[in-house]
N, CA, C and O atoms as CSV, one atom per row, in Angstrom:
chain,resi,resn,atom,element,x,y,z
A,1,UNK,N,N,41.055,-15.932,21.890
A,1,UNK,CA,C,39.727,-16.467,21.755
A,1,UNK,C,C,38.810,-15.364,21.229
A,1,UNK,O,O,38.776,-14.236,21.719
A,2,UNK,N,N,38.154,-15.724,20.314
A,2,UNK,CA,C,37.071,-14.620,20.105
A,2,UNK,C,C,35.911,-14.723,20.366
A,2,UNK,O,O,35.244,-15.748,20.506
A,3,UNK,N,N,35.467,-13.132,20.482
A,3,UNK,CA,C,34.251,-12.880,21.014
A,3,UNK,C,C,33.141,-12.977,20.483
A,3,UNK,O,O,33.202,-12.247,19.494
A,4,UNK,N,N,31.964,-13.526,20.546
A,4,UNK,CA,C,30.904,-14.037,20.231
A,4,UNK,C,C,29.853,-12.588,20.434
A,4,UNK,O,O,29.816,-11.943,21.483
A,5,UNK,N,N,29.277,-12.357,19.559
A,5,UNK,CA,C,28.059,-11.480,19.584
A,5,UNK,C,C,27.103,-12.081,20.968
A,5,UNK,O,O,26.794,-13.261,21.137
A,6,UNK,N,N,26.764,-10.983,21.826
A,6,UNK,CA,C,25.789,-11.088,22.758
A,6,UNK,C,C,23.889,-11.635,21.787
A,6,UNK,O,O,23.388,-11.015,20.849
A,7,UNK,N,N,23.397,-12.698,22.357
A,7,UNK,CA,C,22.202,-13.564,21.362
A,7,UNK,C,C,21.374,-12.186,21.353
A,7,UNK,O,O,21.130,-11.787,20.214
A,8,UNK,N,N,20.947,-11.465,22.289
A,8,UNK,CA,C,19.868,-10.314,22.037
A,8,UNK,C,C,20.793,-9.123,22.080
A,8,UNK,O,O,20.922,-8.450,23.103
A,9,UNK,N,N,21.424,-8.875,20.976
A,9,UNK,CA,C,21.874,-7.170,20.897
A,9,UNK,C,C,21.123,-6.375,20.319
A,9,UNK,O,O,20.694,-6.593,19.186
A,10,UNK,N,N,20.840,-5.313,21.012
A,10,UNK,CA,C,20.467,-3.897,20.552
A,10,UNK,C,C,20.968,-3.389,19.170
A,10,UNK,O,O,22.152,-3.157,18.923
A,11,UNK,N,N,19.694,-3.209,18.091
A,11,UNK,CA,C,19.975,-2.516,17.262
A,11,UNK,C,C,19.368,-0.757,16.711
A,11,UNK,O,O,18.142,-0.674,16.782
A,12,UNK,N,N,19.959,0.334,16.290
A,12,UNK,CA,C,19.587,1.424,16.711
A,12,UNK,C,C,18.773,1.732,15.580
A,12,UNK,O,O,19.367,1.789,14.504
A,13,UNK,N,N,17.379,1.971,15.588
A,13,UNK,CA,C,16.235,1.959,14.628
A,13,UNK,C,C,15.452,3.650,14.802
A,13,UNK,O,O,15.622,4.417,15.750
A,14,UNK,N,N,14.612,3.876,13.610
A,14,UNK,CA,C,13.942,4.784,14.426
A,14,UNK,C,C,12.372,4.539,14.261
A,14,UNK,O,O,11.761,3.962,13.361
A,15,UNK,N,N,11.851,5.261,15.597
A,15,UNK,CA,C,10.321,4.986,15.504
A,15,UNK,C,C,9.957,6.263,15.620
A,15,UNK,O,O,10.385,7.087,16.427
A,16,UNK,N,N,8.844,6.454,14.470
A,16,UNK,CA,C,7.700,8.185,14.961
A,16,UNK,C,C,7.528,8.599,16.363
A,16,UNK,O,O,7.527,7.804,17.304
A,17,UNK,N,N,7.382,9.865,16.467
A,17,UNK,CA,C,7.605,10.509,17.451
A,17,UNK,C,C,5.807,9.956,17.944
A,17,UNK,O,O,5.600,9.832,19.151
A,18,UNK,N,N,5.028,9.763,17.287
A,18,UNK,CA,C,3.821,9.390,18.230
A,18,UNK,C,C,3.719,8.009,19.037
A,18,UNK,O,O,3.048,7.659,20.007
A,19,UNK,N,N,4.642,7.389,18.249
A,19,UNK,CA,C,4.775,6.066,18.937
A,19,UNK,C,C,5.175,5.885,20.197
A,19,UNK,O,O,4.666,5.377,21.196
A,20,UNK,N,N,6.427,6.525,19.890
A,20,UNK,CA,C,7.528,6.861,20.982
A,20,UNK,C,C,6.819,7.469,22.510
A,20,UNK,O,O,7.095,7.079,23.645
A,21,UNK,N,N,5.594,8.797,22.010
A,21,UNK,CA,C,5.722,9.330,22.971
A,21,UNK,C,C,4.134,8.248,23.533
A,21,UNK,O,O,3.959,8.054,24.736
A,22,UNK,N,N,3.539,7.898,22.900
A,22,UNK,CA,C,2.580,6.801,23.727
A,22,UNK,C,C,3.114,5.478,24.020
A,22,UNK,O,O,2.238,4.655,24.287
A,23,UNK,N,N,4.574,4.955,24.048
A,23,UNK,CA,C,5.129,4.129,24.372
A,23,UNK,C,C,5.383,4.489,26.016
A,23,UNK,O,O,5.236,3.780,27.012
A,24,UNK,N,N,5.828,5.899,25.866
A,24,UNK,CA,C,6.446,6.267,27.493
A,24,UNK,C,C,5.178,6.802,28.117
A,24,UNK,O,O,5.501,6.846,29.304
A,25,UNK,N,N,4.232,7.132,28.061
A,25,UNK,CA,C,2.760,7.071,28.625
A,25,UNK,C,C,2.047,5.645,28.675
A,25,UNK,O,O,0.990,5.411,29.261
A,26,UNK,N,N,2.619,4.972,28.140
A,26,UNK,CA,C,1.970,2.999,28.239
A,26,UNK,C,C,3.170,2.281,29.322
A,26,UNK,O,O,2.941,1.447,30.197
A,27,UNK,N,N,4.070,2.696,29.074
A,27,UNK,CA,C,5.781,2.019,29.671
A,27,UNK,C,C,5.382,2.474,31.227
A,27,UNK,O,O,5.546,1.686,32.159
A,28,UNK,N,N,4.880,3.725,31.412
A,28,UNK,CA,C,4.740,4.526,32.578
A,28,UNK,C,C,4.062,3.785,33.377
A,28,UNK,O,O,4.551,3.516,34.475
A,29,UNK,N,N,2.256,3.081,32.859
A,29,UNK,CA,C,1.362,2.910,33.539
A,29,UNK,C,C,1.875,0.811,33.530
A,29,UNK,O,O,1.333,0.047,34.328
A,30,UNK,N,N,2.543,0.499,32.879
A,30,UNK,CA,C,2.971,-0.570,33.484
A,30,UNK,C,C,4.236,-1.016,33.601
A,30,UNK,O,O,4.619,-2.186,33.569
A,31,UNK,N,N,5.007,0.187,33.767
A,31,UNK,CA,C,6.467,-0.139,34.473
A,31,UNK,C,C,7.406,-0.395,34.077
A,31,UNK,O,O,8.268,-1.131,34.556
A,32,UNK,N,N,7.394,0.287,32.941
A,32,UNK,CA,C,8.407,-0.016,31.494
A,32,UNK,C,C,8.555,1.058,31.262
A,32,UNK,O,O,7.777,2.012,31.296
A,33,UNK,N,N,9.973,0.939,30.909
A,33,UNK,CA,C,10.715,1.995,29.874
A,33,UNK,C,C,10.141,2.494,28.672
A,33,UNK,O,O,9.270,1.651,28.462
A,34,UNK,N,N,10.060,3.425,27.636
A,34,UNK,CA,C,9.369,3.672,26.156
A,34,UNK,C,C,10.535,2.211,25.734
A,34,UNK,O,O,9.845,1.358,25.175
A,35,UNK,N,N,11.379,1.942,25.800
A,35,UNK,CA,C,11.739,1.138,24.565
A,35,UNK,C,C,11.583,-0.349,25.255
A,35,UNK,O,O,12.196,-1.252,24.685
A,36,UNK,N,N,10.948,-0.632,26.230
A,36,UNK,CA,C,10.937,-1.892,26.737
A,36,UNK,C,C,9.132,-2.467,26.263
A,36,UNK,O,O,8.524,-3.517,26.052
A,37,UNK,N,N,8.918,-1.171,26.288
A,37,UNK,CA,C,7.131,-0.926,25.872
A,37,UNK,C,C,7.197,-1.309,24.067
A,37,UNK,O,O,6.552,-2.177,23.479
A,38,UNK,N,N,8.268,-0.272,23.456
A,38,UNK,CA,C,8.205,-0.430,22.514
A,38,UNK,C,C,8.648,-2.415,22.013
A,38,UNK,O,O,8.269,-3.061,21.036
A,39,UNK,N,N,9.409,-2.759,22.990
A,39,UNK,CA,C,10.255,-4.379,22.513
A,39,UNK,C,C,8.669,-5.241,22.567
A,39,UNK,O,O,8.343,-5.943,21.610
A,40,UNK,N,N,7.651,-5.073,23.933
A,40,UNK,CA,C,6.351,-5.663,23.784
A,40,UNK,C,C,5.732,-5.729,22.885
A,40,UNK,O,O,5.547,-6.773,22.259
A,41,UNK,N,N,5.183,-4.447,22.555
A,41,UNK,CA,C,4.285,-3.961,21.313
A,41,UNK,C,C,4.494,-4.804,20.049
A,41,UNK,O,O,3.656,-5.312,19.303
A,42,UNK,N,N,6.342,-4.824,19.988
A,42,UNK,CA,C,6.622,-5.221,18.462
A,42,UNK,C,C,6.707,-6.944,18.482
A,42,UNK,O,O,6.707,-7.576,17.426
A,43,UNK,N,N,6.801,-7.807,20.213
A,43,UNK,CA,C,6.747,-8.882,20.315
A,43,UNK,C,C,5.122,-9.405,20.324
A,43,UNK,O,O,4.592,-10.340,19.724
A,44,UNK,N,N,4.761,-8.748,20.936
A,44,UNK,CA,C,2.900,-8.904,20.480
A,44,UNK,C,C,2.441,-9.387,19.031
A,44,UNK,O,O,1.982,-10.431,18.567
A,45,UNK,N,N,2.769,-8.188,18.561
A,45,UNK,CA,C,2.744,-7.999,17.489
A,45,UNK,C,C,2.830,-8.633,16.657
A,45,UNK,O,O,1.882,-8.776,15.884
A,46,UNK,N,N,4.269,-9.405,16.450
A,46,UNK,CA,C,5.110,-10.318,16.056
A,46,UNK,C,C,4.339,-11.742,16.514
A,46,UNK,O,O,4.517,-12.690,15.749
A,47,UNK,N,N,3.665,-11.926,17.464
A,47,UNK,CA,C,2.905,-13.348,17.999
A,47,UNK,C,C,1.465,-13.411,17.077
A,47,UNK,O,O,0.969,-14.437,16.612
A,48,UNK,N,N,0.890,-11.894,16.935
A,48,UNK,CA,C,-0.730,-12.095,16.381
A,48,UNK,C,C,0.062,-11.854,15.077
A,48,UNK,O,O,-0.709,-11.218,14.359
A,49,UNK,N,N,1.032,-12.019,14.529
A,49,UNK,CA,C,1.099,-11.802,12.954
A,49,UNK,C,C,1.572,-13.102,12.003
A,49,UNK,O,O,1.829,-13.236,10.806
A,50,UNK,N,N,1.546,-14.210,13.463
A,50,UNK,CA,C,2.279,-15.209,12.936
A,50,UNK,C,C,1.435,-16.735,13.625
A,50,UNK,O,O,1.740,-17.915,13.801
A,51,UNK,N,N,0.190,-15.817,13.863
A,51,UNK,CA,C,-1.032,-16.993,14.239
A,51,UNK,C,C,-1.231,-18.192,13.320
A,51,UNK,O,O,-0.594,-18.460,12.302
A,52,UNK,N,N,-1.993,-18.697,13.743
A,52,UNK,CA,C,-2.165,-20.407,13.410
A,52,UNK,C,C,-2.197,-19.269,11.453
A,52,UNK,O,O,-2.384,-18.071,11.239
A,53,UNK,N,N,-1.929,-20.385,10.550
A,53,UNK,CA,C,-2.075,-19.935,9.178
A,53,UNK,C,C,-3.638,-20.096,8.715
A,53,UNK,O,O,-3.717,-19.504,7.639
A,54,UNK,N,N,-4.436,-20.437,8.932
A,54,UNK,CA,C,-5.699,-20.646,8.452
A,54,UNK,C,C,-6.007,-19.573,9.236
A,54,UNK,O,O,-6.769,-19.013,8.449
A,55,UNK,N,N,-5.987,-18.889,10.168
A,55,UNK,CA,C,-7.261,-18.080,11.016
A,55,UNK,C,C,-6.190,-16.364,10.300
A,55,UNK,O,O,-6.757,-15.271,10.286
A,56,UNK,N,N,-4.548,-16.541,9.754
A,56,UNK,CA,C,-3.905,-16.004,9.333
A,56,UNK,C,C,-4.396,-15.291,7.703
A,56,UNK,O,O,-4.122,-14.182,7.245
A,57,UNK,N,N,-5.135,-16.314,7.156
A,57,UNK,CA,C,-5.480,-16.093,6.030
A,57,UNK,C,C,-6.922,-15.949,5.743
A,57,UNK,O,O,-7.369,-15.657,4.634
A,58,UNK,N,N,-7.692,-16.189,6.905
A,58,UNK,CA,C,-9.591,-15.450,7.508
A,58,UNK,C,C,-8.800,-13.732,7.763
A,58,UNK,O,O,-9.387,-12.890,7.083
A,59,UNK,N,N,-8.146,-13.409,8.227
A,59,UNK,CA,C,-7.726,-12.366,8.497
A,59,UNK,C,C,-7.472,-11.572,7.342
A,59,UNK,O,O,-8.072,-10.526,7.091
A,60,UNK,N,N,-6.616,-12.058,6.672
A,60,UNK,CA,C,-6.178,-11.167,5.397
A,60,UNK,C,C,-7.194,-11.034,4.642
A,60,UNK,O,O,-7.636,-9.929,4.328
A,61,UNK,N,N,-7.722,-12.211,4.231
A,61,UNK,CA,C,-9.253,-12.101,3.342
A,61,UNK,C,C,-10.808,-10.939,4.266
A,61,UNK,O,O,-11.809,-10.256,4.049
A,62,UNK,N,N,-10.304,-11.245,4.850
A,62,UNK,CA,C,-11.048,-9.703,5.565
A,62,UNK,C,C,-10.555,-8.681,5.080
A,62,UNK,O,O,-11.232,-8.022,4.291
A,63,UNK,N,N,-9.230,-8.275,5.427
A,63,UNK,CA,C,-8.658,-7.194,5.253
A,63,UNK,C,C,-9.000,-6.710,4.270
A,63,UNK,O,O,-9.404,-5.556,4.126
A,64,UNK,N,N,-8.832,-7.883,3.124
A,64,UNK,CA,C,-8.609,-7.701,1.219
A,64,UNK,C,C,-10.243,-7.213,1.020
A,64,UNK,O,O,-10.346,-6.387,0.113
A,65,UNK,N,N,-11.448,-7.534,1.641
A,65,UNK,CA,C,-12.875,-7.406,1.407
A,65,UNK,C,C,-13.284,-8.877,0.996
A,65,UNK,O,O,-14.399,-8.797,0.482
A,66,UNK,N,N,-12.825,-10.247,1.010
A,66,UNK,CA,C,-12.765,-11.115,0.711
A,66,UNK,C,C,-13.735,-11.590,1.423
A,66,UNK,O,O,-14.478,-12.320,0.767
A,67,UNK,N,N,-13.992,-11.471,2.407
A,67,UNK,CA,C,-14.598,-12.221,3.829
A,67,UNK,C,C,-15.461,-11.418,4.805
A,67,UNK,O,O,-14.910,-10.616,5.559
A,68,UNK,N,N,-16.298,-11.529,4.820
A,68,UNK,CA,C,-17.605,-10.218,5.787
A,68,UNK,C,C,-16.755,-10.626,6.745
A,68,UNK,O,O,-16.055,-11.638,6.694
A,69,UNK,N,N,-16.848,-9.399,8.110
A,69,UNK,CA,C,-16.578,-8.856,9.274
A,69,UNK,C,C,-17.329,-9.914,9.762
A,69,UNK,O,O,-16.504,-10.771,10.078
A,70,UNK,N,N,-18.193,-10.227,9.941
A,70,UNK,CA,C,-19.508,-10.927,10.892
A,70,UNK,C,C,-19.164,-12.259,10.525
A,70,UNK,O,O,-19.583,-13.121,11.298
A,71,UNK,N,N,-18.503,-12.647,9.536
A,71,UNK,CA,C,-17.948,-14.099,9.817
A,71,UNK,C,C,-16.611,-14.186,10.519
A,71,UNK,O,O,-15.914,-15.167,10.263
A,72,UNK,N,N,-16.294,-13.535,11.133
A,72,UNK,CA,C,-15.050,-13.624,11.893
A,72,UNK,C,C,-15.279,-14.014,13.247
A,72,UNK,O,O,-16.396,-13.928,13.759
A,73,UNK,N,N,-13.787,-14.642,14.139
A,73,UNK,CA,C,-14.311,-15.091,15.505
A,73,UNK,C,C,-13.767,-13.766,16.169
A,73,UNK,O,O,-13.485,-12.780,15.489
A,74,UNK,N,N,-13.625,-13.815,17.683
A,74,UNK,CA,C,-14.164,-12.444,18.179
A,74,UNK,C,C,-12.037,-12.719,18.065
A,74,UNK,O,O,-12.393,-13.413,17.112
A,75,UNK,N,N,-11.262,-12.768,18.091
A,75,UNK,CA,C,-10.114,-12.735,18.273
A,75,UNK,C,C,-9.943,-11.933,16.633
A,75,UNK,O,O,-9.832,-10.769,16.251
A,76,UNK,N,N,-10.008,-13.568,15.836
A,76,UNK,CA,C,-9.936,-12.488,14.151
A,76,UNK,C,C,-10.229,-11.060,14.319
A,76,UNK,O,O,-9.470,-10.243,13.799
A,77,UNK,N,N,-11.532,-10.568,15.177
A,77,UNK,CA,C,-11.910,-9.508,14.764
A,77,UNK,C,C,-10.853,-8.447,15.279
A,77,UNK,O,O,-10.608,-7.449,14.601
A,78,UNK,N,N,-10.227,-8.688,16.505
A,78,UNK,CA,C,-9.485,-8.214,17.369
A,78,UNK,C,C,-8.125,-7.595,16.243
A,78,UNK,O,O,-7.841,-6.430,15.966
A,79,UNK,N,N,-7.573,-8.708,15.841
A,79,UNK,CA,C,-6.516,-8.780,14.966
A,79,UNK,C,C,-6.700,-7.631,14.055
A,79,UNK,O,O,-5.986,-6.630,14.118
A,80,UNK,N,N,-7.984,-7.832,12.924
A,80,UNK,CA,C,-8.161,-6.784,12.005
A,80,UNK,C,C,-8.094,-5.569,12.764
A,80,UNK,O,O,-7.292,-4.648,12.609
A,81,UNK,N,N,-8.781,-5.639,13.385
A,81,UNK,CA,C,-9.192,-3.837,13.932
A,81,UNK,C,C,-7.798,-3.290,14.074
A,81,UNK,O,O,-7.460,-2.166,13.702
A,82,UNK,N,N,-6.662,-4.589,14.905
A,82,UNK,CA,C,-5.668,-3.318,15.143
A,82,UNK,C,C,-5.015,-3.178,14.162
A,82,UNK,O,O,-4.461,-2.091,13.997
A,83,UNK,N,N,-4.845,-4.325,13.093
A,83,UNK,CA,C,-4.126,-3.940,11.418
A,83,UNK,C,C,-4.709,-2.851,10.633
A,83,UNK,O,O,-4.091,-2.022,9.965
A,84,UNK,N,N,-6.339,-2.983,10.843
A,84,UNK,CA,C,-6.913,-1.299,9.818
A,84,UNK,C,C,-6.634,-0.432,11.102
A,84,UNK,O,O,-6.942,0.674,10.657
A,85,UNK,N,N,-6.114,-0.135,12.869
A,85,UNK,CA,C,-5.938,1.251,12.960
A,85,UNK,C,C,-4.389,1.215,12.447
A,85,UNK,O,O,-4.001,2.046,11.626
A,86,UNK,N,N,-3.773,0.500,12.822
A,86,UNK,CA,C,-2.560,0.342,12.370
A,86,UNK,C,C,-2.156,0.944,10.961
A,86,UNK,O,O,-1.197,1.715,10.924
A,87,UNK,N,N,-2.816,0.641,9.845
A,87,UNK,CA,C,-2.589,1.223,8.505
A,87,UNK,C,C,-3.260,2.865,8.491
A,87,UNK,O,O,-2.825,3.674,7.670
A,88,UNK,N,N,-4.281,3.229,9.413
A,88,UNK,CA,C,-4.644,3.756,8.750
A,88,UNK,C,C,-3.679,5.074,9.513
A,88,UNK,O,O,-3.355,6.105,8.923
A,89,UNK,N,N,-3.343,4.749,10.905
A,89,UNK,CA,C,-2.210,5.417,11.601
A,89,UNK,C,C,-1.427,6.174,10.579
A,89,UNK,O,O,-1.447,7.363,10.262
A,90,UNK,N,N,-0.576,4.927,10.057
A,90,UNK,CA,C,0.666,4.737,9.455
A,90,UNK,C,C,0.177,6.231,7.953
A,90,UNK,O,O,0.630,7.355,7.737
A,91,UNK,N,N,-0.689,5.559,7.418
A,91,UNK,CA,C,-1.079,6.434,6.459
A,91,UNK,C,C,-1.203,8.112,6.568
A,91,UNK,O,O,-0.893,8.991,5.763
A,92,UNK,N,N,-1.767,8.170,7.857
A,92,UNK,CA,C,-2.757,9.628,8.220
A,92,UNK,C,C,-1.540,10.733,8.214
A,92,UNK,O,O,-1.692,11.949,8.097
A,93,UNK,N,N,-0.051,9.890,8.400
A,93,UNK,CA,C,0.975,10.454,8.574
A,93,UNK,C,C,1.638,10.759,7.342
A,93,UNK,O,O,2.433,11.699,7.353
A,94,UNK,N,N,1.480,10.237,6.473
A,94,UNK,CA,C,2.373,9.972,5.082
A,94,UNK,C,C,1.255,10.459,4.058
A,94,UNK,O,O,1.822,10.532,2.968
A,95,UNK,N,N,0.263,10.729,3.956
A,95,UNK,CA,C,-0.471,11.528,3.040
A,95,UNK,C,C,-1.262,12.774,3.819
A,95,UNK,O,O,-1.593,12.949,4.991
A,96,UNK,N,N,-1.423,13.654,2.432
A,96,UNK,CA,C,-2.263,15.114,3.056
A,96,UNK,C,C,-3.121,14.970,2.157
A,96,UNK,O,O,-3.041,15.185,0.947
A,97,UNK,N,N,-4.624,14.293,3.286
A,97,UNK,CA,C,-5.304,14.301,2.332
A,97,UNK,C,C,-6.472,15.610,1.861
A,97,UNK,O,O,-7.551,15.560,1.271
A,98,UNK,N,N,-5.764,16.618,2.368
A,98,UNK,CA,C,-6.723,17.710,2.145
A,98,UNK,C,C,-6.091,18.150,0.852
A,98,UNK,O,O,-6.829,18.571,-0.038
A,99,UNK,N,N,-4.851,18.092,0.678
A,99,UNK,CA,C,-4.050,18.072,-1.110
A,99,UNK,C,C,-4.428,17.444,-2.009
A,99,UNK,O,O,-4.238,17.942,-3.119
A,100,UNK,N,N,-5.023,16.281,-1.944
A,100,UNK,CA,C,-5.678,14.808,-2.323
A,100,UNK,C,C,-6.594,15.873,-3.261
A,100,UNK,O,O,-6.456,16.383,-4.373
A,101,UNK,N,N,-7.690,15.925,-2.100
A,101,UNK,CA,C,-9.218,16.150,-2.067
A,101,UNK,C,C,-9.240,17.628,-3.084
A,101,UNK,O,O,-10.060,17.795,-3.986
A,102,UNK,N,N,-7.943,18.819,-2.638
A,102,UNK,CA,C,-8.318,19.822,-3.487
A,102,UNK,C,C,-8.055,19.558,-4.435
A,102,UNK,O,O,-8.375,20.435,-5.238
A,103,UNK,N,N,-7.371,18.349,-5.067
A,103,UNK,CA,C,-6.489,18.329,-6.560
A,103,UNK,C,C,-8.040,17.539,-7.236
A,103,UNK,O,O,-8.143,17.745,-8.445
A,104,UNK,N,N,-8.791,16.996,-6.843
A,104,UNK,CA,C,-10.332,16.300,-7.013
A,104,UNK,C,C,-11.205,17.530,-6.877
A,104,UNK,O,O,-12.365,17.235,-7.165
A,105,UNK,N,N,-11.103,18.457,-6.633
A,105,UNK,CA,C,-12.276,19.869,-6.606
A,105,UNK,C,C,-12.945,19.951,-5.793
A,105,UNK,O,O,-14.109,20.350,-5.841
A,106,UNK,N,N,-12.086,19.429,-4.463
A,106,UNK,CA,C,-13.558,19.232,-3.164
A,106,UNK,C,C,-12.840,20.555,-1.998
A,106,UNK,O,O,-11.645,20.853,-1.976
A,107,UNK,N,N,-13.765,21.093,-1.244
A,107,UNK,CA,C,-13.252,22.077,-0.363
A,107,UNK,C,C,-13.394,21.351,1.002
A,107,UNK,O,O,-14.490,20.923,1.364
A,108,UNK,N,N,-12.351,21.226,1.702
A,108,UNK,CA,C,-12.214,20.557,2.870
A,108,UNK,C,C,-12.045,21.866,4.301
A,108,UNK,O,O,-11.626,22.994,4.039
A,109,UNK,N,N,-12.383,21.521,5.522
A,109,UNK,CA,C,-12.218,22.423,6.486
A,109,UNK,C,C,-11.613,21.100,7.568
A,109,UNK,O,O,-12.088,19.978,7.739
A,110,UNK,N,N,-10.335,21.774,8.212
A,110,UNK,CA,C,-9.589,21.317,8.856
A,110,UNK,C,C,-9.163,22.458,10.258
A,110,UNK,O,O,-9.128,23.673,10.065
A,111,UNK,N,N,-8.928,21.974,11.336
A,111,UNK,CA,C,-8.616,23.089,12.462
A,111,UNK,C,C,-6.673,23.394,11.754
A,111,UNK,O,O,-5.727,22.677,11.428
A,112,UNK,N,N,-7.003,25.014,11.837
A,112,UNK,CA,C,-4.934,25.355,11.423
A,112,UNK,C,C,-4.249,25.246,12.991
A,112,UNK,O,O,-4.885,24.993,14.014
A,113,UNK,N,N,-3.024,25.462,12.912
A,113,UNK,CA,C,-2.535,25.711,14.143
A,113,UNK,C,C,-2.728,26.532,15.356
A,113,UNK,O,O,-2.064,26.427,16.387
A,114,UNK,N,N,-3.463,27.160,15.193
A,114,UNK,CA,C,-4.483,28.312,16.356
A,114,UNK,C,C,-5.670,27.505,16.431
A,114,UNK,O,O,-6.627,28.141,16.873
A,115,UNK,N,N,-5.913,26.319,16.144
A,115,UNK,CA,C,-7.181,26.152,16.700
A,115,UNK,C,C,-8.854,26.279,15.815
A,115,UNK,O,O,-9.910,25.652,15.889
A,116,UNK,N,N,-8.472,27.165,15.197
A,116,UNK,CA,C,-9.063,27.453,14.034
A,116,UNK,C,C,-9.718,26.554,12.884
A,116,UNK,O,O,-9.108,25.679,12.270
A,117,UNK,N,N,-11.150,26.933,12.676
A,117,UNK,CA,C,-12.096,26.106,11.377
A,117,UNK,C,C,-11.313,26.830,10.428
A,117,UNK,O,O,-11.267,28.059,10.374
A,118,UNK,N,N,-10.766,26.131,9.765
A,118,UNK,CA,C,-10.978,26.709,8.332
A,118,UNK,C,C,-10.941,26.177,6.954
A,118,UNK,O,O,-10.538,25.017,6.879
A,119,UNK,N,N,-11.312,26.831,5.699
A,119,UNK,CA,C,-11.694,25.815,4.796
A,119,UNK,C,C,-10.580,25.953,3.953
A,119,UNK,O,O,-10.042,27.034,3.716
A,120,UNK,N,N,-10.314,25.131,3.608
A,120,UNK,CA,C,-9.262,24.873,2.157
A,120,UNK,C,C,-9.710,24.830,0.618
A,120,UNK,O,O,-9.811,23.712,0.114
A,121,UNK,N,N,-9.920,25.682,0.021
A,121,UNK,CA,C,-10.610,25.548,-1.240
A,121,UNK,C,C,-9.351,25.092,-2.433
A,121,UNK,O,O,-8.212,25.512,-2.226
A,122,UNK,N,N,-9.591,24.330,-3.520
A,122,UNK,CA,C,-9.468,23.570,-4.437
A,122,UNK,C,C,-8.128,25.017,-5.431
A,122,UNK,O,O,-7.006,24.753,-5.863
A,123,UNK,N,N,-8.557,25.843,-5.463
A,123,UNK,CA,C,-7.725,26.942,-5.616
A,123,UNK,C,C,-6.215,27.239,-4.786
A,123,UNK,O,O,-5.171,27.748,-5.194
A,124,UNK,N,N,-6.550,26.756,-3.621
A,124,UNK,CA,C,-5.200,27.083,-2.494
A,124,UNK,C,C,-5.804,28.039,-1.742
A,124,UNK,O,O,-5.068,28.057,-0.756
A,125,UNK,N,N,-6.455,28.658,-1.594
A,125,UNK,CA,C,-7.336,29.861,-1.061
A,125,UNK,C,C,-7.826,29.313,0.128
A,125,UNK,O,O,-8.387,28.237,-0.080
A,126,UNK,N,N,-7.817,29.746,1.581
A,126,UNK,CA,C,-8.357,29.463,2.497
A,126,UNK,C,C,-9.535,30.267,3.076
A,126,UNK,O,O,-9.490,31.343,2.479
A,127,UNK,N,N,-10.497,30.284,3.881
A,127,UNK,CA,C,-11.517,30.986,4.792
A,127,UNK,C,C,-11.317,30.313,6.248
A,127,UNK,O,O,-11.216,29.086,6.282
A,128,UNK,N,N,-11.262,30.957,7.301
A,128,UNK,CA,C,-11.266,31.164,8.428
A,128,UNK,C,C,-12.572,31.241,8.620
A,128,UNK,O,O,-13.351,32.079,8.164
A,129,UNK,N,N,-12.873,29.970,9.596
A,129,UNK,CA,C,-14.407,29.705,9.662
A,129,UNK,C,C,-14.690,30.601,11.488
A,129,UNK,O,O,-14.334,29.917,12.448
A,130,UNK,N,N,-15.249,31.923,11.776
A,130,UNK,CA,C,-15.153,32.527,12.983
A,130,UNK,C,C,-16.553,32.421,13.733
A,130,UNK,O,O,-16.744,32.791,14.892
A,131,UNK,N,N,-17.894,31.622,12.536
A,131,UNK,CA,C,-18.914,31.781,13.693
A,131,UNK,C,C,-19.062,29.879,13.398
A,131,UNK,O,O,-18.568,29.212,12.489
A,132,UNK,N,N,-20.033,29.393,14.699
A,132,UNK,CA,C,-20.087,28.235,14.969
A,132,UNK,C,C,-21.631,27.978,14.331
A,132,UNK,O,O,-22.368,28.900,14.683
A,133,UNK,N,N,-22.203,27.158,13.640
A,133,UNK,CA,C,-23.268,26.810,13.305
A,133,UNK,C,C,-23.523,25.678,13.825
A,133,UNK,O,O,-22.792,24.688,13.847
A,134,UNK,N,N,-24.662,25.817,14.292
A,134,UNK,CA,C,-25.606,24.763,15.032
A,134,UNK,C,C,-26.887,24.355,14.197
A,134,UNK,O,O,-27.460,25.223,13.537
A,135,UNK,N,N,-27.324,23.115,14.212
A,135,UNK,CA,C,-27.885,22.693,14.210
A,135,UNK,C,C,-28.906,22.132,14.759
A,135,UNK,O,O,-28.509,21.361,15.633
A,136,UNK,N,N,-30.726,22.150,14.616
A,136,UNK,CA,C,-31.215,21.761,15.712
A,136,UNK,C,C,-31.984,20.143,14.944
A,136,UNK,O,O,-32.612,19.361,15.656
């Protein structure tokens, strides 16, 4: 007799390490595993991405600039917000936009790995920003 695939098998995927590690800080505070946190998230997910089709397509036309923010209902709005942090997540990871900005002639200041102001000039040339300016 043969054996039949189990209906929910495990398949081995990978997810970013930021996900992962605020999965097991979310899993923690309600009693879940990181990957049982992670199965929610992506079943959630999977429920608001597959909403009624009309309130599906108020959504996207937002997204696109199609549709003002302020005509949305308070759920739509819910939806967008977590699709633009969602993209912009996804993005912040996969582009440098201080490479962007110098290849455009702009000088950007970003903290380096010590903690540190410092500026990135359009050249490749950096400054170490050491006093704090205030403003009154």
């Amino acid at each position: 007799m043969a054996r039949s695939k189990p209906l929910h098998e495990d398949r081995v995927t990978r997810f970013s390490a930021d996900l992962v590690d605020a999965a097991t800080l979310e899993g923690a505070r309600q009693s879940r595993s990181a990957k049982q946190q992670l199965d929610h998230w992506a079943r959630v997910g999977r429920a608001v991405t597959t909403i009624a089709s009309s309130q599906r397509s108020r959504v996207e036309a937002a997204l696109a600039g199609r549709l003002p923010l302020d005509h949305l209902t308070r759920e739509e709005s819910i939806v967008v917000n977590a699709e633009v942090t969602a993209a912009i997540e996804e993005n912040l990871a996969a582009v440098h936009y201080g490479q962007t900005l110098a290849a455009g002639g702009l000088t950007t200041v970003a903290l380096d790995d010590h903690g540190r102001l410092v500026e990135h000039h359009p050249d490749g040339s950096t400054t170490v920003l050491d006093k704090v300016i205030t403003t009154h």
